[in-house]
KELO-192408 format. One record per residue (C-alpha): residue in three letters; x, y negated, z negated; chain; residue number from 1. Coordinates in Angstrom, 3 decimals. Example, Ala and Ser with C-alpha at 12.3 -4.5 7.8 and 13.67 -1.06 7.14 Angstrom:
BEGIN
ALA, 12.300, 4.500, -7.800, A, 1;
SER, 13.670, 1.060, -7.140, A, 2;
This chain:
BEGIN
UNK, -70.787, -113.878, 50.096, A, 1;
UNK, -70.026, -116.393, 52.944, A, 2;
UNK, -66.731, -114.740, 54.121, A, 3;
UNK, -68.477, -110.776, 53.880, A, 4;
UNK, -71.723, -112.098, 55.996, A, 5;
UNK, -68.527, -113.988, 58.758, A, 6;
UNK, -66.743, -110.641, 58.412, A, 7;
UNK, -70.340, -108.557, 59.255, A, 8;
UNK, -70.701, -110.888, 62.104, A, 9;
UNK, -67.516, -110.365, 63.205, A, 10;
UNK, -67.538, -106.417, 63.137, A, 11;
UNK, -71.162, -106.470, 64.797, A, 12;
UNK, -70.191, -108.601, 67.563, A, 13;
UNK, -67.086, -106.758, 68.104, A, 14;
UNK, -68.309, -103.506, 70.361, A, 15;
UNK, -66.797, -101.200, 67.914, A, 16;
UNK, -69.445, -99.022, 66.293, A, 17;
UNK, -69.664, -99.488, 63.181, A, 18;
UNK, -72.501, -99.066, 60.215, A, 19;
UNK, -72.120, -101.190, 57.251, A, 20;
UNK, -73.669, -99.962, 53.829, A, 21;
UNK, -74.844, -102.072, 51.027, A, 22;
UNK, -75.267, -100.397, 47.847, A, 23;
UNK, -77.870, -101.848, 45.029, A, 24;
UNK, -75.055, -101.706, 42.549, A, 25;
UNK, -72.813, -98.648, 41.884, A, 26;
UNK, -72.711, -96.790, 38.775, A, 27;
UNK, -70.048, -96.075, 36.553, A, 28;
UNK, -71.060, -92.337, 36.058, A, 29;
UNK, -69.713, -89.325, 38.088, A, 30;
UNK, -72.020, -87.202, 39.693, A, 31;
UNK, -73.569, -86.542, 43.378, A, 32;
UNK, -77.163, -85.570, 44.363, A, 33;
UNK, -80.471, -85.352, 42.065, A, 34;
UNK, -81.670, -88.658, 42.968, A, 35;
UNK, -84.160, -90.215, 45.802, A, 36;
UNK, -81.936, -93.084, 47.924, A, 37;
UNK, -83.953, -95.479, 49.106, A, 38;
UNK, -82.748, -97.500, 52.287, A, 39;
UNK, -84.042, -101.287, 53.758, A, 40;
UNK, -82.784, -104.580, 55.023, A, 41;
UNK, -82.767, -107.801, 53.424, A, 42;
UNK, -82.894, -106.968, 50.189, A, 43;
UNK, -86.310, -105.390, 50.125, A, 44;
UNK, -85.960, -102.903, 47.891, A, 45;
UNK, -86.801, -102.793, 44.548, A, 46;
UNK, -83.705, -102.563, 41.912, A, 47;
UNK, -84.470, -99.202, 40.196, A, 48;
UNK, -81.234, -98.571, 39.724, A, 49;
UNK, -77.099, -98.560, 40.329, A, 50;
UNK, -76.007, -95.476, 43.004, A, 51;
UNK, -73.165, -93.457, 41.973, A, 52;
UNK, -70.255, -93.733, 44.027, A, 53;
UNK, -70.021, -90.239, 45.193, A, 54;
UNK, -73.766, -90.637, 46.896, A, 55;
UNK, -72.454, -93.955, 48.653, A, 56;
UNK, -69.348, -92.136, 49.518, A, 57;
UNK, -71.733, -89.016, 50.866, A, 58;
UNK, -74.112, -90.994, 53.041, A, 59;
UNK, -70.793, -93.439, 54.215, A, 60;
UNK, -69.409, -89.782, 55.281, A, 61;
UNK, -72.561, -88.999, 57.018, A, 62;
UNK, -72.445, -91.920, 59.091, A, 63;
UNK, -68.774, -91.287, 60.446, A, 64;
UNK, -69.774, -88.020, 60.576, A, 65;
UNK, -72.402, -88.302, 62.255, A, 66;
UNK, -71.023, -90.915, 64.449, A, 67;
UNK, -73.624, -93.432, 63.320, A, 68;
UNK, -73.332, -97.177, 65.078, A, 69;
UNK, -75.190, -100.695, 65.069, A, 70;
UNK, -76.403, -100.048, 61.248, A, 71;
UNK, -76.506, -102.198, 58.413, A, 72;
UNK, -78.655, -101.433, 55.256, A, 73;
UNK, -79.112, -101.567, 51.601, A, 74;
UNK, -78.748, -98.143, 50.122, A, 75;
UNK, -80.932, -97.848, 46.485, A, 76;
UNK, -81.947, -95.868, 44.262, A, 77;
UNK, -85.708, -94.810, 43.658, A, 78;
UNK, -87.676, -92.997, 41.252, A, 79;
UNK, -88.988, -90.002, 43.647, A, 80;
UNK, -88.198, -86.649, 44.594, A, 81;
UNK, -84.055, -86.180, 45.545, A, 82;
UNK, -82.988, -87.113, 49.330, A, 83;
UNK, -81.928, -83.725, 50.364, A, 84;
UNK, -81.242, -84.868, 54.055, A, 85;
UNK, -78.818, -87.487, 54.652, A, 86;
UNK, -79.094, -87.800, 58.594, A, 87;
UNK, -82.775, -88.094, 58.053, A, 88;
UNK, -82.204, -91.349, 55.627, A, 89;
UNK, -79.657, -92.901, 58.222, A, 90;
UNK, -82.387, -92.565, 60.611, A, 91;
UNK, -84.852, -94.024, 58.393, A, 92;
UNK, -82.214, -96.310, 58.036, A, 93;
UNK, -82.376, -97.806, 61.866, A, 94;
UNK, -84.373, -101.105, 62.385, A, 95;
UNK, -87.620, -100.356, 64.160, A, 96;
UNK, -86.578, -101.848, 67.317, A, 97;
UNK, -83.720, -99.434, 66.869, A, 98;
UNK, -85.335, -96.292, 66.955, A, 99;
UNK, -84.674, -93.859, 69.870, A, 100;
UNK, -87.988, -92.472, 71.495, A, 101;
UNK, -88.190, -88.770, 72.090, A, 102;
């Protein structure tokens, strides 16, 4: 964990955009959508489950996608209704000091 916090640290301070995901565990089963991800910092969230890997791939996509920069998050799963928009849950994803007024 020491070496992937320097290498964070090192991407962050580097100027090159860059979001870095953190999934709660991934799970060993195939399948994409049907399930509420849950995003947070600092290990916040509760563990209510693994992520698959093809939601972690989808929201990693969004980001590049989307051209997403300066994030870092924990991506979980929750209990609730299924995310259905994945640039809303990057935004939710933002710090609150990050968060572009309108």
């Amino acid at each position: 964990m020491f070496w992937k916090l320097n290498a964070e640290a090192f991407l962050g301070s580097s100027g090159i955009p860059n979001a870095i995901v953190k999934p709660c565990g991934l799970d060993a089963t195939y399948g994409r959508g049907g399930k509420q991800l849950l995003v947070g910092h600092d290990d916040q969230l509760p563990h209510l489950g693994e992520i698959s890997r093809e939601d972690t791939a989808a929201v990693m996509l969004e980001a590049v996608a989307s051209r997403a920069s300066d994030l870092r998050f924990d991506l979980c799963v929750g209990n609730g209704a299924p995310t259905t928009s994945l640039p809303k849950l990057l935004d939710d994803a933002r710090y609150k000091w990050q968060v572009k007024k309108a």
